[in-house]
C-alpha positions in Angstrom: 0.0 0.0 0.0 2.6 2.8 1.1 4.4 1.6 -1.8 2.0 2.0 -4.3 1.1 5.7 -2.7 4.6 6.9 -3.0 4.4 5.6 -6.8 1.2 7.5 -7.0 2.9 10.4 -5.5 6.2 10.3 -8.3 3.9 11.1 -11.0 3.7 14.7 -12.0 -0.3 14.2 -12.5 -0.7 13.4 -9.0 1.2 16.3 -8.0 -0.4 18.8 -9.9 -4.2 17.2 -8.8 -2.4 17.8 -4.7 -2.1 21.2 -6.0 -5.3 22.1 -7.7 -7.4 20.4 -4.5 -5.8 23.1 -2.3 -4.7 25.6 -4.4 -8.6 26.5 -5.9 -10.4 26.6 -2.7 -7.4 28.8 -1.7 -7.8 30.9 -4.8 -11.5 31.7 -4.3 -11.3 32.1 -0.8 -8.4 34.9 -1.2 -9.8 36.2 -4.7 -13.0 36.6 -3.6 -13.0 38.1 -0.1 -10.8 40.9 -0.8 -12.8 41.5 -4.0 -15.7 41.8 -2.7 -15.1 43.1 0.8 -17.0 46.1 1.6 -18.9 46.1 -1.7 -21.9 47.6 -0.1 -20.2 50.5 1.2 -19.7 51.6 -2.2 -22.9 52.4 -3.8 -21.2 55.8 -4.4 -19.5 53.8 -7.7 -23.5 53.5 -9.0 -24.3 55.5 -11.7 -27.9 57.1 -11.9 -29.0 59.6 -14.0 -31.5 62.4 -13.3 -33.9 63.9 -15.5 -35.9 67.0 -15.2 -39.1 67.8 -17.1 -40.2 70.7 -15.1 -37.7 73.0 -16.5 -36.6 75.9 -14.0 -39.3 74.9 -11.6 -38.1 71.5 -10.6 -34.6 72.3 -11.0 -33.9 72.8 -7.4 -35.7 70.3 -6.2 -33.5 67.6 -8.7 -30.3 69.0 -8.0 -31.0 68.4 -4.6 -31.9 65.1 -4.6 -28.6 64.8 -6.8 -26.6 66.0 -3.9 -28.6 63.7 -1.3 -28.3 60.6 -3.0 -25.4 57.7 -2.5 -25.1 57.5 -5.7 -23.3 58.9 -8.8 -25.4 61.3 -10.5 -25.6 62.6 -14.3 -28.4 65.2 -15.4 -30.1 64.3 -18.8 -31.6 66.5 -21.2 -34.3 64.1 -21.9 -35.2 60.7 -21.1 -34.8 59.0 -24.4 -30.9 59.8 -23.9 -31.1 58.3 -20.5 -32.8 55.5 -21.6 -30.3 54.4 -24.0 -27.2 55.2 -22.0 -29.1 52.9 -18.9 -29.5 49.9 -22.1 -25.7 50.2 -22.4 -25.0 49.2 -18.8 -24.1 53.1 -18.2 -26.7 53.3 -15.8 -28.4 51.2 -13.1 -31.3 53.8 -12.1 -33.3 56.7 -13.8 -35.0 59.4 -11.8 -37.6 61.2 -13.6 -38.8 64.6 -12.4 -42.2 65.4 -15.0 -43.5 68.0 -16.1 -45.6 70.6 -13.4 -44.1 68.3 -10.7 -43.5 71.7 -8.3 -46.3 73.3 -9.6 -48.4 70.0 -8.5 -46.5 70.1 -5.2 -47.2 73.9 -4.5 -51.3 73.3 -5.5 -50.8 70.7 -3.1 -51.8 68.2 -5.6 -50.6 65.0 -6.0 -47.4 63.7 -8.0 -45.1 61.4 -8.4 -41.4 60.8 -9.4 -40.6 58.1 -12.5 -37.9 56.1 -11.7 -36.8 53.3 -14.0 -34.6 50.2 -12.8 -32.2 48.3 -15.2 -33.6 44.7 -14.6 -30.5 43.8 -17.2 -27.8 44.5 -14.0 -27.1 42.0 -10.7 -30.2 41.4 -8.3 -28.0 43.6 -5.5 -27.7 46.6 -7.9 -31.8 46.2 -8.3 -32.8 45.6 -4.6 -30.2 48.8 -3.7 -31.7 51.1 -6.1 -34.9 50.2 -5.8 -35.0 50.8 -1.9 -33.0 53.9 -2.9 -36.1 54.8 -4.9 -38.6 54.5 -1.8 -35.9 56.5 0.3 -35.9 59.6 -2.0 -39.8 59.3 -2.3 -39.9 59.9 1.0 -36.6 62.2 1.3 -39.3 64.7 -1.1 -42.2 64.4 1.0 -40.7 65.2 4.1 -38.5 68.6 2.5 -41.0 70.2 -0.1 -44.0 68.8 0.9 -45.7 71.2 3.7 -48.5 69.4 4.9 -46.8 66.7 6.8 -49.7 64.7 7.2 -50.7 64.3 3.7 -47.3 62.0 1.0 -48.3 64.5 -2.1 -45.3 62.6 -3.7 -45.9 59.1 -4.8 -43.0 56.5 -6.3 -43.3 55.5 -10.2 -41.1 52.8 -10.6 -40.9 51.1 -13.9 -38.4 48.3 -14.4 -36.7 48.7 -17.5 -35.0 45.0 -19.9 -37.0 42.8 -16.8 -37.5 39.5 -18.2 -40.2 37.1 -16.7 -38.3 33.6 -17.7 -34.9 32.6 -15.2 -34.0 30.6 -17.9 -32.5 34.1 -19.4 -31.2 35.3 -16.9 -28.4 32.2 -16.8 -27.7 32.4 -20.4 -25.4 34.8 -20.3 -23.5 32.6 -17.6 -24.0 29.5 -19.8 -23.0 31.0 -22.7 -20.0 32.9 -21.0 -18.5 31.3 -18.2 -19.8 28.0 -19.2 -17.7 28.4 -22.6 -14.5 29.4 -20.5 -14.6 26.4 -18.7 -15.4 23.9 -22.0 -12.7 25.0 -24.2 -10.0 25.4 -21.1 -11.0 21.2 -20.8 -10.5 20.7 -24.6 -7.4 22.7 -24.2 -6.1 20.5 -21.4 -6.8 17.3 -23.3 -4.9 18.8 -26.5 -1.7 19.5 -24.7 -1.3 16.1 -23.5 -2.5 15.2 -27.3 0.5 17.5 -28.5 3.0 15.7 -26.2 2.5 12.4 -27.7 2.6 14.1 -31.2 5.8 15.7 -31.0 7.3 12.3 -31.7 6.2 12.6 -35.4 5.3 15.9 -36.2 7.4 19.1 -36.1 6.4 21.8 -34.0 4.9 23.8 -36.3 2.8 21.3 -37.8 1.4 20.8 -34.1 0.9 23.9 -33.8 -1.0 24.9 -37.0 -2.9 21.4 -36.5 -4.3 22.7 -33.7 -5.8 26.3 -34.6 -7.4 24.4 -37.7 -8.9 22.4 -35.1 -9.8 25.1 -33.0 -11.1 27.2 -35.5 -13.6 24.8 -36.7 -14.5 24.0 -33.5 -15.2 27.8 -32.6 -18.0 28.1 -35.5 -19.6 24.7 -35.3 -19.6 24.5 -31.3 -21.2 28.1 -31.1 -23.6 27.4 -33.7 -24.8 23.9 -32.2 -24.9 25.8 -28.4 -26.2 28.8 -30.1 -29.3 26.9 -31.9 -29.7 25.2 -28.9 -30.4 27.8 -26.0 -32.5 29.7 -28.3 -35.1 26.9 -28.6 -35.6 28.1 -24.3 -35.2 31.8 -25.1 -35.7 34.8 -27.4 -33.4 37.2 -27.3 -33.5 41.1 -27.7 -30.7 40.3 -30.5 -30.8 38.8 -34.1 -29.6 35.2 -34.4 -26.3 36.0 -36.5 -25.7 38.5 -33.5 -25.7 35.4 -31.0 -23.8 33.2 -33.2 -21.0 35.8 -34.4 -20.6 37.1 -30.8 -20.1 33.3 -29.7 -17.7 32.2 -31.9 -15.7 35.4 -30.7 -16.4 34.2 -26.8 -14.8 31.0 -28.1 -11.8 32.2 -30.2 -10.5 34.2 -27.3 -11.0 31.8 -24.2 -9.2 29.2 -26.7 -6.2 31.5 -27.2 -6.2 32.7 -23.6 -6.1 29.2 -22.6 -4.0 28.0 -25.5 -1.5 30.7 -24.0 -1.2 29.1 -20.4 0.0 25.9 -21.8 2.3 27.3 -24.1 4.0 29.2 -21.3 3.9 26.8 -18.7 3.6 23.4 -20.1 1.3 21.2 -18.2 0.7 23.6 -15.1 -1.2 26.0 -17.7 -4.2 24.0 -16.3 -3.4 25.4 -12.8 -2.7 29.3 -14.7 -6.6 29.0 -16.6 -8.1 27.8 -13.2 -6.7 30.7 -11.5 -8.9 33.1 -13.8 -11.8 31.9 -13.2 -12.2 33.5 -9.5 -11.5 36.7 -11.2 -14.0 36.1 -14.4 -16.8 35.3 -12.1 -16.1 38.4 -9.9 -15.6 40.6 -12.6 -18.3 39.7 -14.6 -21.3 41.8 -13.1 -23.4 39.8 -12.9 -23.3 39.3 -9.0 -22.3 42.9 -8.1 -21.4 45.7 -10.6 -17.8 45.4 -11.2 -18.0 49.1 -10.1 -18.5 47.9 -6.1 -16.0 45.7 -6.3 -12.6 47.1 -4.2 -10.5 49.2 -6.4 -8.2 46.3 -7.7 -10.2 44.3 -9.5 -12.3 47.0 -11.2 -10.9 46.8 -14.6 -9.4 43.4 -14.3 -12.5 41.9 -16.4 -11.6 44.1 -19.5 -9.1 41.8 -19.9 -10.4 38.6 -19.7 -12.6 36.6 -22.0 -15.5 35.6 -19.9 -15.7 38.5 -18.1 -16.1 40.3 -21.3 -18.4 37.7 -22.7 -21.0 38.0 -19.9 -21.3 41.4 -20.3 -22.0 41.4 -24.0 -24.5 38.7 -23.6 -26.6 40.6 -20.7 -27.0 43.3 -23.2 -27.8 40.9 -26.2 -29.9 39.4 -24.6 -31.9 41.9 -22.7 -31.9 44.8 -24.4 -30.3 44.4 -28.0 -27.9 47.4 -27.4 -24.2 47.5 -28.7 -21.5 45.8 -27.9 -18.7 47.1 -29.7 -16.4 47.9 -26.7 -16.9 43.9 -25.9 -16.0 43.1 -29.4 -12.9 45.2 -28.9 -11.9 43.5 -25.6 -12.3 40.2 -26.9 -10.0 41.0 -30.1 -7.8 42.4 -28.5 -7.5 39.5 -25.8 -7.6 36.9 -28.4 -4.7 38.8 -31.0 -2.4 39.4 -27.9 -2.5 36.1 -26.7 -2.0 34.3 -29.9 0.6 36.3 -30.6 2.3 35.1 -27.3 1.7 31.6 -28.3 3.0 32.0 -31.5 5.9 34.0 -30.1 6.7 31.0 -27.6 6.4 28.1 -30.1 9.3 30.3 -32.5 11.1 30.2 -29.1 10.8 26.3 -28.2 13.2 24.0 -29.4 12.0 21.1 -31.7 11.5 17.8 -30.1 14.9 15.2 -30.7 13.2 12.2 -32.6 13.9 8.9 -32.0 15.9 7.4 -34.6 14.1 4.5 -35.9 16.7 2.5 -37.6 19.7 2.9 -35.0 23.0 2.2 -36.5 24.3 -0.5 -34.8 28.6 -0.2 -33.4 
């Protein structure tokens, strides 16, 4: 028995498998807390924009609920503006002051204040602002509002890209994260598939092998997954939206975690795992990557699923563009390759075994 363990423990596999039991946990434990430590205590980082219909009359009255809020406030022209910024992901509330709101309030008459909640953003962004909403509701009752015993101010609020099936709100996890996680397997299974390979084949043949592979893989995976989740869902989008935007999700986690193994050999595995703490923080679709602690703000701009989640929350929900997700996910996928490429120039050939040894 002990015998047999420390065989087990010789192998490189073994070691590595010691690592990844301890090392993951580890990662998401460490990852995670510090990431999202104190998240709450930074609604300031929300953005909400304010828009005023009553012209100079409600103008004091908006800018000081501007200054009174927790959150970060922009003033809109009009609400059409606001309303398309808030599809973007710019925005995760709308407060909307009509027209003859003072005049209403001065006639003692009632009123109300629109607000409109971006159903497409995480379930803590909603619930915050739409307490929030209640909060300044009564904030305005309780300052302009003379008769105390009488709310002339009522709360409007309107949930704007809501979506009454869960099924879409988890596809743009499935279709993001999930992806990550597929192609970093494949990839795992095609270095040890190169190893045995390298026997036979030059490098470069290996190599150029395996992006045909890839590539094909990339358009006939995403259009199988593709035509598959949209049989559960429709989609703000068109279908060649869904389906271009996926094969992009794939080419970019494949060269990300192409990358890993072509820097570090076999513990790539360990390098891809290691990003996926970061991609499911970073994603927004828990908290806005805007709560998270300074550090890992930005850090999703840079990696595929991250990137991929985004896009597809806005796909999916509202149909608005993507491009600075298309960007991110070139980018990631050119830079990466190039390191690949760049390392594989750099590696020296594999000696082959002579077949026909000359015998002395």
């Amino acid at each position: 028995m002990f015998k047999t363990i420390k065989a087990f423990l010789g192998i490189l596999q073994t070691k590595i498998g010691i690592v990844f039991a301890i090392l993951v946990p580890l990662l998401f434990t460490v990852i995670w807390m510090t990431g999202y430590n104190g998240a709450t205590d930074r609604v300031d980082q929300l953005n909400v924009g304010i828009v005023n219909e009553d012209g100079q009359a409600g103008e004091n009255i908006s800018a000081s609920i501007a200054k009174g809020v927790p959150f970060t406030t922009e003033n809109y022209a009009s609400l059409s503006k606001a309303k398309e910024d808030m599809d973007a992901g710019k925005l995760v509330m709308i407060i909307e002051f009509p027209t003859n709101f003072a005049s209403n309030i001065g006639s003692h008459s009632e009123t109300s204040i629109n607000y409109y909640v971006n159903k497409a953003n995480s379930e803590v962004a909603v619930s915050i602002a739409e307490s929030a909403a209640e909060q300044i509701t009564a904030t305005v009752n309780k300052q302009v509002v003379q008769d105390n015993h009488q709310d002339l101010v009522t709360t409007n609020l309107e949930e704007v890209n809501g979506v009454d099936n869960f099924a879409i709100t988890m596809l743009p996890m499935v279709l993001g994260f999930v992806t990550y996680i597929g192609v970093m397997t494949m990839n795992i299974q095609f270095n040890l598939s190169s190893q045995f390979l390298k026997k036979s084949f030059s490098k470069w043949d290996i190599f150029w092998a395996r992006q045909i592979l890839m590539l094909i893989i990339a358009v006939v995976g995403s259009f199988i997954v593709t035509n598959i989740a949209l049989l559960f869902v429709d989609p703000m989008a068109s279908y060649l939206e869904m389906w271009g935007f996926h094969i992009l999700v794939y080419i970019a986690s494949m060269c990300v975690t192409q990358m890993a193994f072509a820097l570090f050999g076999g513990v790539g595995a360990l390098f891809n795992v290691a990003l996926i703490p970061f991609q499911l923080m970073t994603a927004g679709n828990i908290i806005p990557s805007e709560m998270l602690t300074p550090f890992y703000r930005h850090i999703g701009s840079f990696l595929p699923a991250s990137n991929a989640i985004q896009g597809y929350m806005r796909l999916i929900n509202s149909g608005s563009t993507i491009s600075t997700y298309i960007i991110h996910l070139l980018l990631i996928a050119a830079v990466t390759w190039g390191i690949t490429v760049l390392r594989t120039a750099l590696t020296k050939p594999a000696v082959k075994m002579a077949t026909n040894p000359v015998a002395h």
